[in-house]
C-alpha positions as CSV (number, residue, x, y, z in Angstrom):
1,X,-11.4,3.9,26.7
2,X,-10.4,4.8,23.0
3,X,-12.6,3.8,20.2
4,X,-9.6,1.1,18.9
5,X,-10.4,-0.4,22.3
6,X,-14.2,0.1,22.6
7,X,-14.4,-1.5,19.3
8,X,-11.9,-4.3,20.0
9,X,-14.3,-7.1,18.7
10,X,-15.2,-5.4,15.7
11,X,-11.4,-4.7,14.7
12,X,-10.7,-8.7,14.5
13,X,-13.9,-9.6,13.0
14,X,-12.8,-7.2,9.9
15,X,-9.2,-8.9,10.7
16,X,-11.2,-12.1,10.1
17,X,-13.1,-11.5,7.0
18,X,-9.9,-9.6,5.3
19,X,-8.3,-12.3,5.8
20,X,-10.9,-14.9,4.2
21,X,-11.4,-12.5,1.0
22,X,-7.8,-12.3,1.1
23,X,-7.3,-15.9,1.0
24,X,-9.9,-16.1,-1.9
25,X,-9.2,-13.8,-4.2
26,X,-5.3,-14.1,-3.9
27,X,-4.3,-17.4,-3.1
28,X,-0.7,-16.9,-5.0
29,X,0.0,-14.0,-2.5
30,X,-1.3,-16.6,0.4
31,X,0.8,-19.3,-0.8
32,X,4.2,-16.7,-0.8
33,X,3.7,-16.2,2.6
34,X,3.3,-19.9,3.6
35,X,6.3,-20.5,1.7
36,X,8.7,-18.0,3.8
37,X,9.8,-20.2,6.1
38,X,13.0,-20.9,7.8
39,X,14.0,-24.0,10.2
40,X,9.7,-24.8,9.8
41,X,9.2,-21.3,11.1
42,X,7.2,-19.0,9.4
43,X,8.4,-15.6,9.0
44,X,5.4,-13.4,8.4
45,X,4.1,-15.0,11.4
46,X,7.2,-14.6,13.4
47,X,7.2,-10.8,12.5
48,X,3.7,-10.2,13.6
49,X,3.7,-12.0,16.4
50,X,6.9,-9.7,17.5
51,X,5.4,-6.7,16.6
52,X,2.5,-7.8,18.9
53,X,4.6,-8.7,21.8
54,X,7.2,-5.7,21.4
55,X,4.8,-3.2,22.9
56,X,5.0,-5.0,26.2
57,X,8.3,-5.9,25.7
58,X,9.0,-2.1,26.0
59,X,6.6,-1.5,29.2
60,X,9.2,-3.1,31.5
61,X,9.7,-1.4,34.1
62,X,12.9,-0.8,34.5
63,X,14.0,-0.3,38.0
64,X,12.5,-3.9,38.7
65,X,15.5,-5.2,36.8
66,X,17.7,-5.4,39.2
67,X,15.0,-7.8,41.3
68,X,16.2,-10.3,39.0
69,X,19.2,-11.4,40.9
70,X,17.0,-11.7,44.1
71,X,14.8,-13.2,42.1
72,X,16.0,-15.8,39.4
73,X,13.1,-18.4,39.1
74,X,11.4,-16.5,36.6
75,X,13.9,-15.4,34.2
76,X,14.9,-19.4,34.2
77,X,11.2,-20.3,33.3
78,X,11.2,-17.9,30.6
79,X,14.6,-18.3,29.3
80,X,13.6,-22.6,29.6
C-alpha cells in the first residue's frame, strides 16, 4: 500500500480545510469559478471530475471490447 493510499483520509481532510480557508480568504477567486459555467454546467467541476474518472477510463481492458457485441445491455445503460 503506498503512503498516498495509507493516508487516504488524511489527504481529503487537508482537501477539506484547503478548501474552507480557500473559500475564506478568497472569495473573488471562489466566485470566478462558480461563474464558469456553460448550459448550468460548471466547468472547473467538469474538469475535475474527468480527470478523476480518466484513470479508469484508461484501465479498460481492451481485449474485453469486442464482448460488447455479445453483450449490449451495458453499453445501452451507460450510453442511456
Amino acid at each position: 500500500m503506498s503512503a498516498f493510499e495509507r493516508y487516504l483520509s488524511l489527504w481529503i481532510a487537508l482537501a477539506m480545510v484547503a478548501g474552507i480557508a480557500l473559500g475564506s480568504f478568497a472569495p473573488g477567486l471562489v466566485n470566478a469559478i462558480a461563474a464558469a459555467e456553460v448550459a448550468n454546467v460548471n466547468l472547473v467541476v467538469a474538469v475535475l471530475i474527468w480527470a478523476m474518472v480518466y484513470p479508469m477510463m484508461v484501465g479498460v481492458d481492451q481485449s474485453s471490447l469486442r464482448d460488447v457485441v455479445t453483450q449490449p445491455k451495458g453499453l445501452a445503460i451507460t450510453l442511456i
